[in-house]
C-alpha positions in Angstrom: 36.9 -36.4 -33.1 34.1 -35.5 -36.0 34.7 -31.9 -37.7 31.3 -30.1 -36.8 31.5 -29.3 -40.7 30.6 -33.3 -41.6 27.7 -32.9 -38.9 24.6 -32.0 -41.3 23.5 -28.4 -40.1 20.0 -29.2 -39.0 21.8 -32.0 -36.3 24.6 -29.9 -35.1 24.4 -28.9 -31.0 22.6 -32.0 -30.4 23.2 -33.7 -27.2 24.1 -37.2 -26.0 21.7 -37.5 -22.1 21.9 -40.2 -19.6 19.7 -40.8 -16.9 19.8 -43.3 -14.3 16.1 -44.1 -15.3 15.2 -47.8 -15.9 12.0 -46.6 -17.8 11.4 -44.3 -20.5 11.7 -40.8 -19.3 11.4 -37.2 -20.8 11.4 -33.5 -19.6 7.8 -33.5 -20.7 4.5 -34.9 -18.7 2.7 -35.4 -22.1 5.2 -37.8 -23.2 5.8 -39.5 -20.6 2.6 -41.0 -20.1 2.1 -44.7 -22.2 -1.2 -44.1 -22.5 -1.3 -40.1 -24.0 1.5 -41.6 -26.5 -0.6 -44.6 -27.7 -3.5 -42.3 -28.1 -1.5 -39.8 -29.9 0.0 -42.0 -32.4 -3.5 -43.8 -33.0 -6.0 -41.0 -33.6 -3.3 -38.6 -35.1 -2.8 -41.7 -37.6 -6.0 -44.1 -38.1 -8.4 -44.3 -40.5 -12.0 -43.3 -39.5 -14.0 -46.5 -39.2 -17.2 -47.3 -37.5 -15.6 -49.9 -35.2 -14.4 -46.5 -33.2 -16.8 -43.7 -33.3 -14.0 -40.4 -33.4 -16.6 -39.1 -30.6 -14.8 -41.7 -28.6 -11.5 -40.4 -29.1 -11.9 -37.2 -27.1 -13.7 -39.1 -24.2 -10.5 -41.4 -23.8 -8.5 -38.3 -24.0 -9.7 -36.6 -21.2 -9.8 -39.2 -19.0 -5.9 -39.6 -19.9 -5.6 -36.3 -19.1 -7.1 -36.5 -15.8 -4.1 -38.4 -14.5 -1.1 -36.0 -16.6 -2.1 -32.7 -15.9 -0.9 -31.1 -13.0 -4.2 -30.8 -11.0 -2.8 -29.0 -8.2 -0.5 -26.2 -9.8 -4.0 -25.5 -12.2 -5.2 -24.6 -8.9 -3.5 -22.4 -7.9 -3.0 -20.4 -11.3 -6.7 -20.2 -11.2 -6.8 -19.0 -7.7 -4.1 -16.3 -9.2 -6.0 -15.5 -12.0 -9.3 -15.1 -9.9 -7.6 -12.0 -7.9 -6.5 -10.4 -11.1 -10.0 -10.6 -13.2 -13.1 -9.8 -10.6 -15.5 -11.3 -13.6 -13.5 -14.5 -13.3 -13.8 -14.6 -9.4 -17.4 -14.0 -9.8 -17.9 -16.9 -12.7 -16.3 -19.4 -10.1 -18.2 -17.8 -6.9 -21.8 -18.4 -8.8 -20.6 -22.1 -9.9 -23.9 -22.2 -12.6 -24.7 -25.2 -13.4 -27.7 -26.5 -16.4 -30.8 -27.8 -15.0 -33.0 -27.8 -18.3 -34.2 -31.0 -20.1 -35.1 -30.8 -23.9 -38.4 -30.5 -23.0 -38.3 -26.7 -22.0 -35.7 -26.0 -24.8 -38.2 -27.2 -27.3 -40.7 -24.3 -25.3 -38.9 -21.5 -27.1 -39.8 -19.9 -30.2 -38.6 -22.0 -33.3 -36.2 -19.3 -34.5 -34.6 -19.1 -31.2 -31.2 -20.4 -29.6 -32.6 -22.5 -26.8 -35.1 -24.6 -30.0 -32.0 -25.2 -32.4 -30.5 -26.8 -29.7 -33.4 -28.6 -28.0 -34.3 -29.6 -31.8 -30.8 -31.0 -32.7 -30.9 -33.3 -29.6 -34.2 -34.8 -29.9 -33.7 -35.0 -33.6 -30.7 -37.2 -33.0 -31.9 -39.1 -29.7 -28.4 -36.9 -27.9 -28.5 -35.9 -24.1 -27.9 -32.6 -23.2 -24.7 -33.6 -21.3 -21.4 -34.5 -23.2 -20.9 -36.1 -19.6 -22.7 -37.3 -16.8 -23.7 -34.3 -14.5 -21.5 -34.4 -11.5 -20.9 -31.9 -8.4 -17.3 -30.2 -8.9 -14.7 -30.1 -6.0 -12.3 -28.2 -7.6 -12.4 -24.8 -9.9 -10.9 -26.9 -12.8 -13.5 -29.6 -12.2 -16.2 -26.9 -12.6 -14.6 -25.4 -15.5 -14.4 -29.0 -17.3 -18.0 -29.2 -16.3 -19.3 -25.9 -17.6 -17.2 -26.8 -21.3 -18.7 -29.8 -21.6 -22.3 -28.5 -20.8 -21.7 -25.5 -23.4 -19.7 -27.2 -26.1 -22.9 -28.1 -28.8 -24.3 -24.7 -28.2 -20.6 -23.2 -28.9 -21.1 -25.4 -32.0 -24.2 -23.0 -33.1 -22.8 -19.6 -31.7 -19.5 -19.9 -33.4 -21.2 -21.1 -36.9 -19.6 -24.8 -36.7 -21.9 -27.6 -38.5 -22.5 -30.5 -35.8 -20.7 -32.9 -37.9 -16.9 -34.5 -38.2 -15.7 -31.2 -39.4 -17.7 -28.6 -37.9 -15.8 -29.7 -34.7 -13.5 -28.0 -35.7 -14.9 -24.4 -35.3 -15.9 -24.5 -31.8 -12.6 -26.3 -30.8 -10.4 -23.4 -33.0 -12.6 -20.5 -31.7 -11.7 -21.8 -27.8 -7.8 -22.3 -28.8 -7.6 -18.8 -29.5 -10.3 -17.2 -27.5 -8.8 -18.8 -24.1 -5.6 -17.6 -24.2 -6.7 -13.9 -24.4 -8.3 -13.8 -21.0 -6.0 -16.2 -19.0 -2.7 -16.1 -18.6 -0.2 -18.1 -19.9 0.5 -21.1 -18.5 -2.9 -21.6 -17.4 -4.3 -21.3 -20.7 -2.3 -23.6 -22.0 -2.6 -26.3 -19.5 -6.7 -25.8 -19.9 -6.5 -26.0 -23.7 -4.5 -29.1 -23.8 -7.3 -31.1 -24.4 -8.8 -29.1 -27.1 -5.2 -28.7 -28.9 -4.7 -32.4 -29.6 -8.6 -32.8 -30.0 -8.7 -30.1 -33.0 -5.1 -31.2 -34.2 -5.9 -35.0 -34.7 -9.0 -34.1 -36.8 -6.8 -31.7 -38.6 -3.9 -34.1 -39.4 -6.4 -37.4 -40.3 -8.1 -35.1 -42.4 -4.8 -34.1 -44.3 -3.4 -37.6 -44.4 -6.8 -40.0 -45.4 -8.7 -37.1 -46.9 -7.1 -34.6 -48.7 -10.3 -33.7 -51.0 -11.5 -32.5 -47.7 -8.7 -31.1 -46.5 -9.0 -26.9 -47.2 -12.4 -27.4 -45.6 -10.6 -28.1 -42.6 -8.5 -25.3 -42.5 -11.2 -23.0 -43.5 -13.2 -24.4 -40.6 -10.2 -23.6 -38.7 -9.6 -20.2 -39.6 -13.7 -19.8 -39.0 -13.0 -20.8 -35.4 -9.9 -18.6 -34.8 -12.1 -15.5 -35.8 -14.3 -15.9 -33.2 -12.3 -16.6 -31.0 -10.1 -13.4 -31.5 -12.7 -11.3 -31.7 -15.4 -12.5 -29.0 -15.5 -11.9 -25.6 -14.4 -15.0 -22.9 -16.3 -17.6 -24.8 -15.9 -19.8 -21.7 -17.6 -18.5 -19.0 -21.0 -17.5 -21.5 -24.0 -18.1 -20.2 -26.2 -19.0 -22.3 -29.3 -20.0 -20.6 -30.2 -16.4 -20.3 -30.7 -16.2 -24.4 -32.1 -19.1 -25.2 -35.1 -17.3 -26.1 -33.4 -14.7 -28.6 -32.9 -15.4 -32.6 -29.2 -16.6 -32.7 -27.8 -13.2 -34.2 -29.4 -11.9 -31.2 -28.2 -14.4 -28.7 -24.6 -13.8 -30.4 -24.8 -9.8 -29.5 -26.1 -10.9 -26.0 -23.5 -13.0 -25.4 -20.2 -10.8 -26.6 -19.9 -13.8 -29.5 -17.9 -11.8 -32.5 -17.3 -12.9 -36.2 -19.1 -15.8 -36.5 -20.3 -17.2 -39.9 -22.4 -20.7 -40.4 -19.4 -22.8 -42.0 -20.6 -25.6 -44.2 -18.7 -28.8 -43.6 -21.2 -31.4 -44.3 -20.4 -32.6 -47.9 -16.6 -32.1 -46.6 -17.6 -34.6 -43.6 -18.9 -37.2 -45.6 -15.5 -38.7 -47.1 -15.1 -39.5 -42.7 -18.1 -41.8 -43.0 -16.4 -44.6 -44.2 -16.1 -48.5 -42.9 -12.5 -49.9 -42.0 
């Protein structure tokens, strides 16, 4: 029998579990999934390269994610959550959903929210949707839809550049504005894929471009401060202030502590060929 005192300290308690399993198994859902481990170890770990836009990262993830999460018991915390916070109930009751092209954003005035936006996407040949428009049959679904129809403009409320690093902001400002309003567990099954969408961008930064590296974290820390300070950042509706000057829209809006973080020159070093 080993003396525990020949056990190095940071090993000691550590158990020996069997399973009757023919297959990998774990106590965790994240792990295991093939796919979510594959996708963790590559875009935690590559290189950027333009064989593999990062952009495309995030879209595998969520479809991953689609098929891991626990659909049903998100359910039924939001339908929890929903008798606890009336606004809530109402957000899910009115089920808005964008209608407008870039034609009528580029209708507002030039200094205004709804223009930046519309200018950004026709300046770049984007669409206004991250993902094809679709008709949600569950509150999650409508809740994925509504991020991914808000997620550029949470790009110029919260002050994050629309560049490699810029992401950063909007993703931070929702990682720590979300868990304010819901509870728990349902935050943190909601946030999943923004957690290992900001962390990967975070840890490729540190490992294959460290000269960029406290740009990241200051992009971070940009994000958390909104994201502390502003009201429910997911449930904004913008549309009603795409007239107004940003600062303006920002007030409107309940957006708190934002700052225009520069992460362009910082972003470059990502443009790089394999």
């Amino acid at each position: 029998m080993q003396d525990n005192n020949d056990v190095p300290y940071l090993v000691r308690g550590m158990q020996a579990v069997t399973t009757m399993s023919s297959t990998l198994v774990s106590s965790s859902p994240y792990l295991n999934d093939p796919r979510l481990r594959d996708w963790i170890a590559t875009h935690f770990l590559r290189r950027s390269a333009k064989d593999r836009p990062t952009s495309a990262d995030a879209y595998a993830l969520h479809g991953i994610l689609r098929e891991v999460l626990d659909l049903d018991r998100i359910e039924t915390l939001f339908t929890e959550q929903r008798k606890k916070w009336p606004e809530l109930d109402q957000w899910f009751n009115e089920g808005f959903s964008s209608t407008f092209s870039i034609e009528d954003l580029l209708e507002y005035p030039e200094d205004s929210l709804g223009y930046t936006f519309g200018r950004y996407l026709a300046d770049n040949n984007f669409q206004i949707d991250i993902v094809p428009r679709f008709e949600p049959t569950s509150q999650f679904e409508y809740y994925s839809l509504r991020s991914g129809q808000t997620h550029d403009l949470e790009h110029i409320v919260t002050g994050g550049n629309f560049d490699i690093l810029g992401e950063l902001v909007p993703y931070f400002a929702r990682l720590t504005n979300v868990p304010r309003f819901l509870d728990p567990e349902l935050a943190g099954l909601v946030n999943v894929g923004q957690l290992l969408g900001a962390l990967r961008l975070v840890t490729r930064t540190g490992l294959h471009y460290q000269e960029s590296f406290l740009s990241a974290l200051t992009a971070a820390q940009a994000g958390m401060r909104v994201g502390e300070q502003s009201g429910p950042i997911f449930m904004a509706k913008y549309e009603d202030v795409f007239h107004l000057p940003i600062p303006a829209a920002r007030e409107a809006l309940g957006i708190r502590g934002a700052e225009q973080i520069d992460t362009a020159k910082a972003s470059l070093v990502w443009e790089e060929y394999a």
